[in-house]
N, C-alpha and C positions, 0 to 999 in steps of 0.2 A: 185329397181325401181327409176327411178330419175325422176327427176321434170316435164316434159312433158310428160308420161307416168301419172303421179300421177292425172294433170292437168287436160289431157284427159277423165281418168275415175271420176271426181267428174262432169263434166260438160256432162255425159253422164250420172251418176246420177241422176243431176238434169232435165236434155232435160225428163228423166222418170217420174221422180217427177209432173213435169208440165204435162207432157201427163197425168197422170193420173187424174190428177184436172179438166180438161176441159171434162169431160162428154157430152155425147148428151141427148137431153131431154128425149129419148126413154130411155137411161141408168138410168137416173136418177127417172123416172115413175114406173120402175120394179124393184128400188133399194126401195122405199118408202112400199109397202108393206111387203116385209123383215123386216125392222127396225121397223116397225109398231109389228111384230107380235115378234121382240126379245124386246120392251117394252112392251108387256105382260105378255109374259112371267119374264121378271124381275120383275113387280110389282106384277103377281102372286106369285112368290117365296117371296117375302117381302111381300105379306097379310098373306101368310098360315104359315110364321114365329109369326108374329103377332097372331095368332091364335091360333098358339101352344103354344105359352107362358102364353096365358090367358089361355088354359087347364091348364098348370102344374103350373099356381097359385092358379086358382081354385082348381084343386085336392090335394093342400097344405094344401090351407082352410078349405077344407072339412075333410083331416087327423086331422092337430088340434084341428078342432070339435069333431073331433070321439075320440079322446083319450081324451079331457075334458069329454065329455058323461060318457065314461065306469072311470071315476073316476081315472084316473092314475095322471093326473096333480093335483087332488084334495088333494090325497095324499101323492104327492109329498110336497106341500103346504103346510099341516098340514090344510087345511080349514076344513074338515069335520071328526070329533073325533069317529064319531059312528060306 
């Protein structure tokens, strides 16, 4: 490919680049509730992240507890002789 050839296709490139930047209002009216519902979608996937992760601390907590309860960690400890 030589240099006018090469020329040609980045300046038809760009003539695309441009078209596509210049929207009509109408394009851009029906483009807004799209984005509207994929930032819900994304802040739904990062809340119910959030939320899984407080289950599986919570039900951490609640392990720990449960094996202090039945005396495994007391034992382990030496706290309780009886």
């Amino acid at each position: 490919m030589d240099r006018k050839e090469k020329h040609i296709r980045e300046n038809e490139s760009a003539a695309q680049r441009e078209s596509h930047n210049h929207q009509t209002p109408d394009q851009i009216a029906e483009s807004l509730p799209a984005a509207g519902r994929n930032r819900k979608r994304d802040n739904t996937r990062k809340t119910n992240r959030l939320w899984l992760w407080l289950g599986v601390i919570i039900l951490i907590f609640i392990l720990l507890y449960w094996l202090f309860s039945i005396g495994i960690f007391e034992d382990l400890t030496g706290y309780f002789n009886g």
